[in-house]
Structure formats: C-alpha cells, structure tokens
C-alpha positions in Angstrom: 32.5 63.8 103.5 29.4 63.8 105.9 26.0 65.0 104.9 22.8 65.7 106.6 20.2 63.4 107.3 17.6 66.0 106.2 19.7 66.9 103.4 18.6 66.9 99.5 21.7 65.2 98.7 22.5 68.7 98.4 26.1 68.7 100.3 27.1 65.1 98.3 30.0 66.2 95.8 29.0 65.3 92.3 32.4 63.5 91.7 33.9 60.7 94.3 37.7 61.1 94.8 40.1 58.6 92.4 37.4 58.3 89.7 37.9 59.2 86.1 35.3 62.2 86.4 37.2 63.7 90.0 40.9 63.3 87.7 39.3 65.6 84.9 37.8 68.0 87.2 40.5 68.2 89.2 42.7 69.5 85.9 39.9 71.9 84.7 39.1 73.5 88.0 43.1 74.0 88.1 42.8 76.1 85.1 39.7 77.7 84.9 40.3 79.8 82.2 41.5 77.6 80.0 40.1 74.5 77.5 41.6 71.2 76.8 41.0 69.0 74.0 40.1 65.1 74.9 44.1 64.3 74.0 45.3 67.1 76.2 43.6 65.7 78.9 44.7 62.2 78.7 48.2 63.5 78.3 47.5 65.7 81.9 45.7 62.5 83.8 45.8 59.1 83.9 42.0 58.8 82.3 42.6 56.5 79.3 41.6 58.4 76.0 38.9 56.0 75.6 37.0 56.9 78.2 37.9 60.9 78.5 34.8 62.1 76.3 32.5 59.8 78.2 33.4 61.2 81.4 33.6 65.1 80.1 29.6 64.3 78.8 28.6 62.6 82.2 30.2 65.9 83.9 28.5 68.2 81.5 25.1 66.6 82.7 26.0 67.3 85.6 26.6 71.1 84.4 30.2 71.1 85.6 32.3 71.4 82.6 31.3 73.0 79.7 32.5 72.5 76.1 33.6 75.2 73.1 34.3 73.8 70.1 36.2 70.6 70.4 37.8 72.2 73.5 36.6 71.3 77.5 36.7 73.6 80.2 35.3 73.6 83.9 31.6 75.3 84.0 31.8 79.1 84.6 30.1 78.9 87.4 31.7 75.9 89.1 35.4 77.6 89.0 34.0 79.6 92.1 31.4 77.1 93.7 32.3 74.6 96.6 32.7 71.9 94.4 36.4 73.6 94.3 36.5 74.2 97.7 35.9 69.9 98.0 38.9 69.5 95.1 40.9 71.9 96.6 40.7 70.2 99.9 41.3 67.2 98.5 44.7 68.1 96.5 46.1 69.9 99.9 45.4 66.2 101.5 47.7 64.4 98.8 50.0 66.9 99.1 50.3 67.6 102.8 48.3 64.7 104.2 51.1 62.9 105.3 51.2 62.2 109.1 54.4 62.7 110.5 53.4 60.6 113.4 52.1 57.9 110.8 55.7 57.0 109.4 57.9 57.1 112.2 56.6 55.1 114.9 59.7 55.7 117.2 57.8 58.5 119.4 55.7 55.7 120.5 58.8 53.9 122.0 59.4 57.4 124.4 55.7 57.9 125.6 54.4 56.6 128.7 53.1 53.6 129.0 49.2 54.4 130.4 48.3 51.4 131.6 45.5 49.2 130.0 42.6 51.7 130.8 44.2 54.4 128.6 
C-alpha cells in the first residue's frame, strides 16, 4: 500500500500481509465480538502454537488486540478502524483476486496484433 512522503508513517498498516501477526488479526477482526484462547487460534490459522502468544503480545503493543482472561480478542476500537478496512481489502483480493484474463491466455491469440509501437 502507498504512503505519503510527508506522512508519520501514519497510513503504514501495523501488520504486513502473510505474517503470523496479519493471520491472527485477520481471525479476530472476523469476529469481533468474540475471544480465542492461544489453541483456538492455532487450530483457525496456520500460526504454529509456539509462536501464537508471542505474536498476540507484539499486537497488543501495538494496541490491536486485547486480552480477557486467557482469552484474545481484536481491540475494541480496532473492529471499526481502517486497519479492517486494509484486512478486509485484503481477504476480498484472495477471494476474488483472480484475473480472468491472467489464466486463460487464449484472448490474446484473437486480439490484434498492434504493431511494435503498441
């Protein structure tokens, strides 16, 4: 995602796509009002037990998930923020992202050829 030169850093999401940390947030911000314990999680994802409660503390410094009890849940505040909008985004991509023009090449045998200026 681009930022702005002048920005704060501001506009960078706090979790990078295909990390542990975006896999967990992606679950939690899914079900916002609900909480997972560290074994739920790993059962939902493909984050290794191991490293679940590592990544759940480094997101809670981040104030993005928040934990009761022995239980995990996205921060309050974060279920309505744009860090959703960025998951979001990205979950309609692997869903939909798929290019029908990117897996059958065939309409490029029926187009015009342009020349080598095109």
């Amino acid at each position: 995602m681009p930022i702005r030169i002048d920005s704060s850093g501001e506009d960078t999401p706090p979790v990078k796509p295909g990390t542990n940390a975006h896999e967990l947030l992606t679950v939690l911000l899914d079900h916002p009002d609900m909480g997972f314990s560290p074994k739920e999680l790993t059962e939902l994802t493909d984050v290794p037990y191991s490293s679940v409660h590592k990544t759940l503390s480094r997101l809670r410094e981040k104030d993005l998930v928040q934990k009761v009890d022995s239980y995990w849940a996205v921060a309050e505040d974060v279920a309505a923020s744009e860090i959703a909008n960025v998951v979001s985004l990205q979950q309609i991509e692997a869903e939909y992202g798929d290019d029908a023009y990117g897996d059958d090449d065939e309409w490029a045998d029926a187009a015009p050829d342009l020349g080598e200026n095109a």
